[in-house]
N, C-alpha and C positions, 0 to 999 in steps of 0.2 A: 254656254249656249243652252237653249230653253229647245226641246225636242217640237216642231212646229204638225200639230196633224191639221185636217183640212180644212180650209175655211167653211166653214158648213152657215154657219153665220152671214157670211156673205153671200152665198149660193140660197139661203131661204131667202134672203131679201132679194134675189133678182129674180127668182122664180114668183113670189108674191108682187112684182112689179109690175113683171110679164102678163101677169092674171088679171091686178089691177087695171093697166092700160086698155087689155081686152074686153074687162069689163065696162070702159068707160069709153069705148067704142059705139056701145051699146048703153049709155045712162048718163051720168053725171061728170061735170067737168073738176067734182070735187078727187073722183077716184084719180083721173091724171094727173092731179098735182102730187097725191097719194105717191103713186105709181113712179113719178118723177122723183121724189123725194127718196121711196127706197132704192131706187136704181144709184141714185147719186149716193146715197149711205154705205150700200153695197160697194162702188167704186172707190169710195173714199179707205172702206177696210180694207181692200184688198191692195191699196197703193199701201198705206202703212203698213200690212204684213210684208210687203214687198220693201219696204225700208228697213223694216228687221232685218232681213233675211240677208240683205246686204252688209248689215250692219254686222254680222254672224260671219260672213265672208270674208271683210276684212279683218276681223278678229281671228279669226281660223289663221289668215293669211300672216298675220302679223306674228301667231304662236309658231307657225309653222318657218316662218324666218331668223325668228329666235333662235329654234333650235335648229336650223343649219348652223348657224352661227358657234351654239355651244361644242356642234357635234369636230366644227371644222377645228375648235380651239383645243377638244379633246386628242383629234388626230394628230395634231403638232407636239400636244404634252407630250402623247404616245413616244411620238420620235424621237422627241428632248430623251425621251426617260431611255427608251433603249441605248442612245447615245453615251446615255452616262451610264448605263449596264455595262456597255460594251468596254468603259475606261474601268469598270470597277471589276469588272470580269480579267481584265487586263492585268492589274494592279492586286488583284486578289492573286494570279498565278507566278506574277514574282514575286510577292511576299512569302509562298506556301515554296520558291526555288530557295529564296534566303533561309528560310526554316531547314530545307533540308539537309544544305551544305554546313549549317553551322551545329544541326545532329550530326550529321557524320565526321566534325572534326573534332567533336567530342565537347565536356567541360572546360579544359584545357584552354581552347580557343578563347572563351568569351574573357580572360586575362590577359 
């Protein structure tokens, strides 16, 4: 996404439209074509900044559903993983019961 600041581009051409027309209130019917033609130039950039901006939108939108997506798949790993902590947490405390009984019956035992 491209940081958007003001159309100012478009705001001189409808302020010199505005003046044009005025002026051709008063003179020539050449200033109101002038005038017509910035007005419509003006309207036309600020519809395709308006395109971007949407276009910016649904991009946002689309990253921003992505990563629900990743965040939801992470929360499940999470779970998965604890699940299997909790059998190897398990599994680690009988192994460390086996250890201790077969120190305590000595060398002897494992013959």
């Amino acid at each position: 996404m491209i940081p958007r600041g003001r159309p100012w581009a478009a705001l001189v051409l409808v302020v010199a439209g505005v003046a044009c027309l005025v002026a051709a209130a008063l003179g020539t019917r050449m200033l109101a074509a002038a005038a017509v033609a910035m007005i419509g130039l003006a309207g036309w950039q600020l519809w395709q900044r308006r395109k971007l901006v949407e276009a910016d939108v649904r991009y946002v939108t689309g990253q921003v559903n992505e990563l629900k997506e990743l965040a939801e798949g992470a929360v499940w790993a999470l779970h998965a993983y604890a699940r299997e902590a909790e059998t190897r947490a398990t599994q680690a405390a009988e192994d460390a019961a086996e250890l201790t009984r077969l120190i305590r019956r000595g060398p002897r035992a494992a013959h």
